[in-house]
N, C-alpha and C positions, 0 to 999 in steps of 0.2 A: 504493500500500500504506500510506501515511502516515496516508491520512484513517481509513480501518477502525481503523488502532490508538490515533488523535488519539480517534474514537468513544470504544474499549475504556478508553479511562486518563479519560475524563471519566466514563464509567459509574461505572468503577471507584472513582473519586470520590466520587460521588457517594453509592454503596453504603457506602462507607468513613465518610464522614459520619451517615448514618444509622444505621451500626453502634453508631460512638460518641457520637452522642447521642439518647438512647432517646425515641422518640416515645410511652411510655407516662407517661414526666412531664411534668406539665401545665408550660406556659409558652414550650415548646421551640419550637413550629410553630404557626401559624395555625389552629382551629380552623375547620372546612368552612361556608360561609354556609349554605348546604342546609337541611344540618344542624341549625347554630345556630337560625336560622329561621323553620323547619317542622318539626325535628323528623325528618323523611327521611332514609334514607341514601341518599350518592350513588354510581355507580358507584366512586367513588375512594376510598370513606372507607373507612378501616381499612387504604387503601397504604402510608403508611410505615409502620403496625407489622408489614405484613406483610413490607417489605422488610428490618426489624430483625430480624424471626425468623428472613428468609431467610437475611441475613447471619452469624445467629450458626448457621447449619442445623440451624434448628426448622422443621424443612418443615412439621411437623403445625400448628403456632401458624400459621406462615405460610399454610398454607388457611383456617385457622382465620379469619385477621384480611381476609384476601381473596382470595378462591378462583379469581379473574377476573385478580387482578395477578399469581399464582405461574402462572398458565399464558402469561401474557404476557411473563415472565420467559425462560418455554423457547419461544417463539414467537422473540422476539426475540435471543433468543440464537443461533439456528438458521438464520436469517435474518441474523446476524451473521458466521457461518461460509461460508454461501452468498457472500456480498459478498467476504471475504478470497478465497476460493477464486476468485472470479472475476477479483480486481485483480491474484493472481497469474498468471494468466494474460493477464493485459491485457485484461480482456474489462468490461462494464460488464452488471449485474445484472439481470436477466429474470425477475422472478418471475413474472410473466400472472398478475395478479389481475384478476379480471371485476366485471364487477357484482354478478352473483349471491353473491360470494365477501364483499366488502362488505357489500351486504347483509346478508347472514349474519352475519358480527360483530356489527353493528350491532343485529341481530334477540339474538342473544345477551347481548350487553350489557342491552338495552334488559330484557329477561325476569328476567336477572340482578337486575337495577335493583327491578323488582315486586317478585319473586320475595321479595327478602330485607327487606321492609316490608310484607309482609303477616305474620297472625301467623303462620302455619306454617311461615313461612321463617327464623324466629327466628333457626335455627342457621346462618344467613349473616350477622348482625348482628357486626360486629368486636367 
């Protein structure tokens, strides 16, 4: 039961950080190579402002800055529950992810990734 909540207090953490220091002022965090670059966004760009909105619960900002990290949020979270429930049972966690299910992510992500660098998809832009 240790490791689940060692997990939870380093999220926690981590979320707690990004709260207080706002990744919409420049200087704070590394700007994305991607990005810088070429110009692209990448899957990742606009995570921590989304995790700053999430923290302060600006769910709306938070789709807004990235639509992919707030459902990864409740992915993760839920998947986080599953694991406690099973170490209090003493049991070790099953989730039977396949390949198709992989894939799938992956195929999402990746569509995501197009999607929001073409011009139509403007409104995924962080």
């Amino acid at each position: 039961m240790g490791v689940p909540l060692a997990v939870l207090g380093s999220v926690a953490a981590a979320f707690a950080y990004v709260a207080a220091v706002d990744p919409n002022e420049p200087g704070h965090y590394p700007t994305c190579p991607l990005l810088y670059y070429t110009g692209l966004y990448c899957p990742g760009c606009g995570g921590l402002r989304s995790a700053h909105a999430f923290a302060h619960g600006d769910l709306t900002a938070a789709l807004g800055a990235n639509a992919v990290a707030v459902v990864g949020y409740g992915v993760l979270a839920a998947v986080w529950v599953l694991w406690v429930a099973a170490a209090a049972r003493g049991r070790p966690v099953r989730l039977g992810l396949g390949r198709a299910h992989l894939w799938g992510v992956g195929v999402a992500v990746a569509l995501f990734t197009v999607v929001r660098n073409l011009p139509f998809g403007a409104f995924l832009h962080p």
